[in-house]
C-alpha positions as CSV (number, residue, x, y, z in Angstrom):
1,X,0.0,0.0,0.0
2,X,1.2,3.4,-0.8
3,X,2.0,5.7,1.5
4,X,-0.8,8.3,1.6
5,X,-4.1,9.5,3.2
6,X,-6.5,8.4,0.7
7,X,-9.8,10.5,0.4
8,X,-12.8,9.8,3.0
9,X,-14.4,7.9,0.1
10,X,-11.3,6.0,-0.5
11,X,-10.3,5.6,2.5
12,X,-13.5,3.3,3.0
13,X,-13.7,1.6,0.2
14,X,-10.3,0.5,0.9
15,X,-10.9,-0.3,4.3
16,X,-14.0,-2.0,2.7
17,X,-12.7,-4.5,0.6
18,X,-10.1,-5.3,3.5
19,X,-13.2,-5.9,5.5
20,X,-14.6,-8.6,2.3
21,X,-11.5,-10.3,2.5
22,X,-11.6,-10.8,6.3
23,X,-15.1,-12.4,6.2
24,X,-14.6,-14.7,3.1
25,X,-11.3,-16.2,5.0
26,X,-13.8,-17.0,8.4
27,X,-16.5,-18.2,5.9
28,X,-14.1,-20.5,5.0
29,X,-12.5,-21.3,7.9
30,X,-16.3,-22.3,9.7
31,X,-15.9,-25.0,6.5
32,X,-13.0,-26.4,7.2
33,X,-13.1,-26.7,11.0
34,X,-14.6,-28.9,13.3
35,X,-13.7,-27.9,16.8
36,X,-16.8,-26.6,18.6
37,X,-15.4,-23.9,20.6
38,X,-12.8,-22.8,17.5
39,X,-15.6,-22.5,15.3
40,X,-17.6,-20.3,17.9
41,X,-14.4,-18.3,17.9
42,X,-14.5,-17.5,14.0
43,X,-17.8,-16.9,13.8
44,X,-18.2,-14.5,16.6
45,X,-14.5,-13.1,14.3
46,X,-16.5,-13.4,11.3
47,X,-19.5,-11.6,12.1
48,X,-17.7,-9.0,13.9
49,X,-15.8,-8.5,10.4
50,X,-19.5,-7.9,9.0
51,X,-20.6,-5.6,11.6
52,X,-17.2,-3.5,10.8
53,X,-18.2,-3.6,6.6
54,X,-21.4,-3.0,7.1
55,X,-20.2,0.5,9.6
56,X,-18.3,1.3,6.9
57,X,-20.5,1.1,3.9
58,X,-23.0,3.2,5.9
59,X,-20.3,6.1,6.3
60,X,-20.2,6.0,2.1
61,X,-23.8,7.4,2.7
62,X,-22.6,10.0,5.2
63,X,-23.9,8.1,8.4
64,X,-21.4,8.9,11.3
65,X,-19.1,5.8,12.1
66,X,-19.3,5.1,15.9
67,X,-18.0,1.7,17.0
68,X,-18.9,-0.3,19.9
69,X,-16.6,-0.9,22.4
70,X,-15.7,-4.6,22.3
71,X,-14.0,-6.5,25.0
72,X,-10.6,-6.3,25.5
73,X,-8.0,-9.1,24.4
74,X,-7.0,-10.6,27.1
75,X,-3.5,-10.5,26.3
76,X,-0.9,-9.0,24.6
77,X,-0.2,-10.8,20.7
78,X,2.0,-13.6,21.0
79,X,3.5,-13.2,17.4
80,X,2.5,-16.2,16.6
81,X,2.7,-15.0,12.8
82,X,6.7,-14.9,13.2
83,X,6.9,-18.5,14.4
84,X,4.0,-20.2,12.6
85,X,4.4,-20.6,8.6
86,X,1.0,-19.3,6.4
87,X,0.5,-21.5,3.5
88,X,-2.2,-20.5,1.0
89,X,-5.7,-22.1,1.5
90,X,-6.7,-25.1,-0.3
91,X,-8.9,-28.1,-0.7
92,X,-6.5,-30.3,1.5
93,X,-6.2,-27.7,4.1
94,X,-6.2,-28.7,7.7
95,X,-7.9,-26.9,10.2
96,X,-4.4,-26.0,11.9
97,X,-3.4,-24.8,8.5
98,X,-7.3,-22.5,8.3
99,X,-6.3,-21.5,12.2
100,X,-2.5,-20.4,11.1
101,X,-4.2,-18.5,7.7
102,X,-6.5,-16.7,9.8
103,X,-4.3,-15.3,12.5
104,X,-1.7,-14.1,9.7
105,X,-4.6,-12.3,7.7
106,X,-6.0,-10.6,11.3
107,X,-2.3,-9.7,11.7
108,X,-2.3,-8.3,8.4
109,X,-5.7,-6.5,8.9
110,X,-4.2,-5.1,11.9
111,X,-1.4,-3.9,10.0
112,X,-4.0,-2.1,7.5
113,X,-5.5,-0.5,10.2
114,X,-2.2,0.5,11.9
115,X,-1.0,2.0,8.2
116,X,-4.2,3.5,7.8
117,X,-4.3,5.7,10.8
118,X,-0.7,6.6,10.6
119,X,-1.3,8.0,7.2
120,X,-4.1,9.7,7.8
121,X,-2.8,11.7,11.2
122,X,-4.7,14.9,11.6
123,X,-7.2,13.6,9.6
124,X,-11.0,12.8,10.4
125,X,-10.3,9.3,9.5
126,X,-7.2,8.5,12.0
127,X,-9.6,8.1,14.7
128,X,-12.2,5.8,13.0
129,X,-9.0,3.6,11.8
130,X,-6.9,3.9,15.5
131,X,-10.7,2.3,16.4
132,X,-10.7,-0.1,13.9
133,X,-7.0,-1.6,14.5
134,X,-7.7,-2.0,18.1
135,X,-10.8,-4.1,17.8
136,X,-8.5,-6.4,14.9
137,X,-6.3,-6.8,17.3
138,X,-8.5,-8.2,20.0
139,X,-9.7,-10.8,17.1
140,X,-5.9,-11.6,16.3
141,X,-5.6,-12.1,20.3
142,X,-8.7,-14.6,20.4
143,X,-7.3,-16.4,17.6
144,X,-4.3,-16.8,18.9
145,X,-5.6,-18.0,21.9
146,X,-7.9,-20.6,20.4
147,X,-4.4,-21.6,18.3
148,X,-2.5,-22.2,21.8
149,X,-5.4,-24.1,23.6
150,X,-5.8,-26.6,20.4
151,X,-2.4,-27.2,19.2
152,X,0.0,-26.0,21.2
153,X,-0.9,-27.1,24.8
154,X,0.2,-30.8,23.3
155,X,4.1,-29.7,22.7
């Protein structure tokens, strides 16, 4: 992504189609895996993703963006992006492999958000997008969580 504040308009049609992206890789992800409480975990992630595109779609029509306040993480990140390899979805995908996928496109979402806002200091937008990256990162927290609980607590 270029370096630059993009117009309100672009701005959220960016952050739009980040938003897309986000929920096709949990409407996958409820496919592929089986685990009850994982799968509770990305939908809860997935819909949340919605509620975010569907905020920003509204502000295209001039309604003011207020978020909710979620819950905070419970943690700080545990990088699990630098230790755990991303391999692009497939047919023979495990649900370890969905898991790992996930928590490196939340990181990256995260990323967005971070970019976003830092571009766009001063701006109107820098708030909305300070907003955004926080509640991201509480998803890439949960995820990382659920990752720990299922397959790391066995090494």
């Amino acid at each position: 992504m270029e370096p630059v504040c993009y117009t309100l308009e672009g701005a959220l049609e960016k952050a739009i189609e980040n938003e897309q992206h986000s929920i096709e890789v949990y409407r996958h992800a409820l496919k592929v895996v089986k685990d009850q409480q994982t799968r509770m975990i990305l939908k809860e992630v997935g819909l949340e993703e919605l509620e975010h595109k569907h905020t920003l779609e509204k502000a295209l029509f001039g309604e003011t963006i207020a978020l909710h306040e979620k819950e905070e993480a419970t943690g700080p990140s545990m990088n699990l992006t630098e230790i755990l390899h991303e391999k692009p979805l497939s047919g023979t995908s495990t649900p370890q492999d969905v898991m790992i996928f996930a928590i490196h496109d939340e990181k990256k979402t995260v990323e967005f958000y971070k970019q976003m806002a830092s571009q766009c200091s001063g701006a109107p937008m820098e708030s909305v997008f300070s907003k955004f990256q926080k509640q991201e990162m509480i998803h890439l927290t949960r995820l990382e969580e659920a990752y720990e609980k299922l397959y790391m607590a066995h090494m």
